[in-house]
C-alpha positions in Angstrom: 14.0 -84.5 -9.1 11.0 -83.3 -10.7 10.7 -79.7 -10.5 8.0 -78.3 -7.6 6.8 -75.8 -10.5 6.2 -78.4 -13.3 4.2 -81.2 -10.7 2.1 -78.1 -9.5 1.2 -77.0 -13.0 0.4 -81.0 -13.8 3.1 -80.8 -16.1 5.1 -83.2 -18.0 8.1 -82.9 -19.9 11.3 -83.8 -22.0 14.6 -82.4 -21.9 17.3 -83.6 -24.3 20.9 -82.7 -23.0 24.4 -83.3 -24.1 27.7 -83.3 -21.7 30.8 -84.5 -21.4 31.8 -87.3 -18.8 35.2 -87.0 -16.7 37.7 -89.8 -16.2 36.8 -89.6 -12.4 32.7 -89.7 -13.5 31.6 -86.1 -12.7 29.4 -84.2 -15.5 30.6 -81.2 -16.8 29.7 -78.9 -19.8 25.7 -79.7 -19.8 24.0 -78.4 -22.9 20.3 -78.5 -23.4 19.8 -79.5 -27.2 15.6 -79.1 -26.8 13.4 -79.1 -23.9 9.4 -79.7 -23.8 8.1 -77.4 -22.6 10.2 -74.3 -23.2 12.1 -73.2 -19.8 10.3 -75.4 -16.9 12.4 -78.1 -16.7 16.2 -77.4 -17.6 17.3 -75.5 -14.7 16.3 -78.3 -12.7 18.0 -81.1 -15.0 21.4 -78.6 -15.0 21.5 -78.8 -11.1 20.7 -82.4 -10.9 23.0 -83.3 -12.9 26.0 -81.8 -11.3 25.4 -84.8 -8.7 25.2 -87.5 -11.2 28.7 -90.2 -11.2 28.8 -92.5 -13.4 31.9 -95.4 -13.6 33.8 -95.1 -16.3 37.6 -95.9 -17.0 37.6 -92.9 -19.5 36.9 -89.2 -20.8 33.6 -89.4 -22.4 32.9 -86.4 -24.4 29.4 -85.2 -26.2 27.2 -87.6 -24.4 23.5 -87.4 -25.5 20.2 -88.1 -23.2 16.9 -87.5 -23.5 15.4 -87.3 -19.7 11.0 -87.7 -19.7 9.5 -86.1 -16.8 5.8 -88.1 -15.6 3.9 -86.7 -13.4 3.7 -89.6 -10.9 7.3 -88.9 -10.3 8.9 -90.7 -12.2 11.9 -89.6 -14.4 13.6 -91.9 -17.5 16.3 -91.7 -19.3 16.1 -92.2 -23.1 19.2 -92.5 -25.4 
């Protein structure tokens, strides 16, 4: 989601995050490696991503994203 904060300001933004992937496909350990700009939108990608599944038959560990915030709305994930 984009954060209510960011879209007011007309802000747009990149967060680069690392975690580790469960066997079951929950996200635990999140680490933000860089975020642009400083300290508007990792709280928000932290949160999010405690909701995020993805299918997998094994542990994944040190998984690394980069997630682009545009102001229409839209949010992509980069590898």
């Amino acid at each position: 989601n984009y954060p209510q904060r960011a879209k007011a300001m007309g802000v747009e933004g990149r967060v680069r995050v690392k975690f580790n992937i469960t066997a079951s496909g929950t996200i635990t350990d999140v680490r933000i490696l860089s975020e642009t700009p400083t300290g508007v939108f990792s709280a928000a990608i932290t949160k999010d991503m405690s909701r995020w599944r993805y299918q997998t038959q094994a542990e994944v560990n040190d998984q690394t994203v980069t997630i682009v915030f545009k102001l229409n709305g839209q949010v992509e994930l980069e590898k």
